[in-house]
Residue, then its C-alpha position, 0 to 999 in steps of 0.5 A: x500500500x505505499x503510496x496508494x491513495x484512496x477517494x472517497x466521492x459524496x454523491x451530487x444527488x445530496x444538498x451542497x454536492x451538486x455541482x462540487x462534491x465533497x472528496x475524502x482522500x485517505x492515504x498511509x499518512x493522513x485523511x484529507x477532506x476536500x471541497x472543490x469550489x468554483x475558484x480553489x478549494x478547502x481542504x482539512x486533514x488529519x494524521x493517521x496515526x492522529x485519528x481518534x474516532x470515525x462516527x458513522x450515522x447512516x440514513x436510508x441511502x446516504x450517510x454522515x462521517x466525522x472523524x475526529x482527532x486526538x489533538x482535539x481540533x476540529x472533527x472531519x465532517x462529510x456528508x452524502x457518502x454511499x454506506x458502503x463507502x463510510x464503512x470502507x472509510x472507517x476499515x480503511x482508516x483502521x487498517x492504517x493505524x494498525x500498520x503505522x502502530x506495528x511500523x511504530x513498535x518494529x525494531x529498526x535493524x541497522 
């Protein structure tokens, strides 16, 4: 998985995605939520191993995520995602952590 990035695409068909959807980019080093706009765009991040939680609330198609950090600061909130991909996004980011906490604890052989 190095170097892999994984996009995550709020659907248009939810309220402020229609014409510049949301995008979650998950990477080995960090969460990044980006909304595009007409001009430039917003992005938010987070370290991986700096996640705390990711909160999932599903409706009857699309659902809500916020990923919150350790550091306090201001959770990672996206909405309009398919069920499927919030659950992805949560195994995912789960995954890395369990790979940055094995990296983190793997002696180094000099």
């Amino acid at each position: 998985m190095v170097n892999q990035k994984h996009v995550f695409t709020a659907s248009r068909w939810t309220s402020g995605n229609l014409f510049f959807p949301v995008r979650i980019e998950i990477t080995r080093e960090r969460v990044t939520r980006i909304k595009p706009h007409l001009i430039g765009s917003d992005e938010e991040s987070i370290a991986i191993p700096k996640v705390a939680s990711v909160n999932i609330r599903t409706g009857l198609i699309w659902s809500n995520i916020r990923i919150d950090s350790t550091g306090g600061s201001n959770p990672i909130m996206s909405h309009g995602h398919r069920k499927e991909d919030a659950r992805a996004i949560r195994d995912l980011i789960e995954r890395l952590q369990q790979e940055a906490a094995g990296r983190a604890s793997a002696p180094k052989s000099e």
